[in-house]
N, C-alpha and C positions, 0 to 999 in steps of 0.2 A: 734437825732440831738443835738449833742452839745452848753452850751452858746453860745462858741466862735463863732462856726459855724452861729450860729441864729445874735448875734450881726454883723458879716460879711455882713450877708446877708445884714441885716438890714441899714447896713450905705451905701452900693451899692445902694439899692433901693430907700432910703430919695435922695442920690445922683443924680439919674437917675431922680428923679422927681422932685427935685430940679432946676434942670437945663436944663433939657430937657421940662419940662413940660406935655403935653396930648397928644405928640406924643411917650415920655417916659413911659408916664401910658400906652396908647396902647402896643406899646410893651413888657413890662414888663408881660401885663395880657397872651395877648399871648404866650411867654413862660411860664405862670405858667400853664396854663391852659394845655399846650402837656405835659408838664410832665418832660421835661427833660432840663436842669438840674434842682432840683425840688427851685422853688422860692414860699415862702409864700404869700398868699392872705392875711393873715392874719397881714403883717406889709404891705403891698404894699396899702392897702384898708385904713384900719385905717390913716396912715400917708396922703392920699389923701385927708379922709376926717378932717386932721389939715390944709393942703394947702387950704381946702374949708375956714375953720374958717377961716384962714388967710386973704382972698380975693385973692389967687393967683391963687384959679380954681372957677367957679361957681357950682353948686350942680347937676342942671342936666347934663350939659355937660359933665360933672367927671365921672355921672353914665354910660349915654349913652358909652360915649369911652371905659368903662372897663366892661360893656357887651358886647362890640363890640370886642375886643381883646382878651375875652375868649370864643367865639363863633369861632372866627377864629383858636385860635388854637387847640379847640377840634376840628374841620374840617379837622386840618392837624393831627392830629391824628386819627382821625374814617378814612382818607384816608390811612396813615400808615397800620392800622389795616387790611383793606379792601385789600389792595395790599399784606398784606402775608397771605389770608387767605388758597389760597392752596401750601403755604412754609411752614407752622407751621405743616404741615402733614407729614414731612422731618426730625422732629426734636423727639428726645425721646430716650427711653430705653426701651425694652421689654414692658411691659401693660403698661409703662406711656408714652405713643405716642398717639397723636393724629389723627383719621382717619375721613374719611367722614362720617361715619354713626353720629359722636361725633359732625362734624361740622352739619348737620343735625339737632342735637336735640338742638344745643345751635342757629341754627335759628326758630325752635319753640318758644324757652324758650321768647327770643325778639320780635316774634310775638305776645307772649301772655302779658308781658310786658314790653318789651321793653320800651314804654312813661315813663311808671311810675318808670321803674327801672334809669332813664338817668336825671330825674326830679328830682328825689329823691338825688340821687349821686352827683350830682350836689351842695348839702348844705352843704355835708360832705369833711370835712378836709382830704386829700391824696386822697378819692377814686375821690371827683369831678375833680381828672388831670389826671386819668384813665380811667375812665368809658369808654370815646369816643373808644379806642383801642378793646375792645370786641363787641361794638356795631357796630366797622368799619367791623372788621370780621364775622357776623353775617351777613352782609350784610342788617343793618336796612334800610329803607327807609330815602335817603337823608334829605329832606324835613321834615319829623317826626320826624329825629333824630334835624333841627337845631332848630326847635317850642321848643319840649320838653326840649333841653339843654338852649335856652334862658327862658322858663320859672322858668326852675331850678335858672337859673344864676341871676336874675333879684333881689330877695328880699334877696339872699347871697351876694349882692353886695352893696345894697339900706344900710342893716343893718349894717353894715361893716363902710361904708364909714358915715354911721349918727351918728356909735358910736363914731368915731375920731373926727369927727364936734363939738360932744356936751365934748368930753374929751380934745378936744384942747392940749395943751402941755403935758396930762398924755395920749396921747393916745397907748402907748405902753406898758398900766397899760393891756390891752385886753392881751396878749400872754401866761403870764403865765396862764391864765383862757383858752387858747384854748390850752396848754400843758397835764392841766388837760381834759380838755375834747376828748382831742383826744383818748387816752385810751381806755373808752368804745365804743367808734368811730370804732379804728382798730379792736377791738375783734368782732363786730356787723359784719363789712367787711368784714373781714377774715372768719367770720360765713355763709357769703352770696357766698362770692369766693369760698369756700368749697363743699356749698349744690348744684351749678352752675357745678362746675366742678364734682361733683357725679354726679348731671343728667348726665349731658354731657357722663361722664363714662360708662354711663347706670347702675352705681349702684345701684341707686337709683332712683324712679320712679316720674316722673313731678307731680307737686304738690303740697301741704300743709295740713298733716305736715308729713315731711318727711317719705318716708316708703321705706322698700328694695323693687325695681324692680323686678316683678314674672321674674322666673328661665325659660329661652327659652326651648321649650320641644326638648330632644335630637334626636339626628337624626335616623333613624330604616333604615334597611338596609333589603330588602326582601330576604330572601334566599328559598332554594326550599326545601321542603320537603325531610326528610330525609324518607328513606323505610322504614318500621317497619321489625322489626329484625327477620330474618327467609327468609325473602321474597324474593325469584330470580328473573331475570330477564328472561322472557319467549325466 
């Protein structure tokens, strides 16, 4: 993402909540949270919590509304997810297609942690406007999936909005420090999207720490006895 791109963003959003207020914060979190087109958390939060210092929002109100807004649009996105999960089986090239046995193991993988992977995902820069989309297809447990995503959302949001509070006018001094951290952020993710989609592939066997998937024993084919050589038929 580009300066320009980020400062665009960035005078949109002051915008949007400038003048719209906490029905602007609401929606704003909303779209960042599904993911598309992707809107930072990271000026939309801070800047909120300068309208805090300001007195044009109060603290918990602020908070409340934009865990309210990213809870709904991971909902419409774990719905997205859920509604293609037997179209993604449609789509591919030769071994990189998706089949039922692969949706299968990636509703294990979410049975075994799902909570903890959507909690998690949740703190992290790009993957927490995603996560919802494979959790939707996996078919997590509605109800689980919106606990664990508001538990996720709750102290990425608290944090966020108290650092813009206490930085007031420098509260835009936070982005370059989440540019840098994004970095090991996406390598982390991409490290996790990887090992996920090996399971998934059955390449690799469910687990930690990762290991190749034992080799399915080939199939044998009974044939009948050959005659030993010499031997007629009476």
């Amino acid at each position: 993402m580009s300066f320009s791109l980020v400062a665009s963003l960035a005078s949109l959003i002051t915008s949007v909540l400038t003048w719209i207020g906490l029905p602007g914060l609401f929606a704003l979190m909303v779209v960042e949270s599904f993911g598309v087109p992707p809107l930072p958390s990271e000026v939309i939060l801070p800047f909120t919590g300068f309208l805090v210092a300001e007195g044009t929002f109060s603290f918990g109100p602020a908070v409340a509304v934009a865990v309210a807004g990213a809870v709904v649009g991971a909902y419409i996105a774990y719905a997205i997810g859920r509604w293609w999960r037997h179209r993604i089986t449609e789509i591919g090239f030769g071994r990189l297609r998706l089949e039922e046995k692969h949706l299968a193991r990636m509703d294990r993988f979410f049975r075994r942690r799902g909570e903890l992977t959507v909690a998690v995902a949740r703190l992290i820069p790009i993957a927490r406007a995603y996560i919802s989309y494979p959790a939707g297809t996996a078919e997590m447990e509605p109800a689980r999936f919106g606990v664990f995503t508001t538990i996720g959302q709750i102290p990425f949001t608290v944090a966020l909005i108290y650092a813009g509070l206490v930085l007031r006018h420098d509260w835009n001094a936070l982005i370059p420090y989440f540019d840098l951290l994004s970095y090991p952020l996406i390598a982390v993710v991409a490290f996790l999207v990887l090992l996920i989609v090996l399971e998934t592939m059955g390449v690799l066997a469910p687990g930690w720490p990762p290991r190749r998937a034992p080799r399915a024993p080939a199939p044998t084919t009974d044939r009948p006895a050959s005659p030993p050589p010499g031997s007629g038929s009476p």
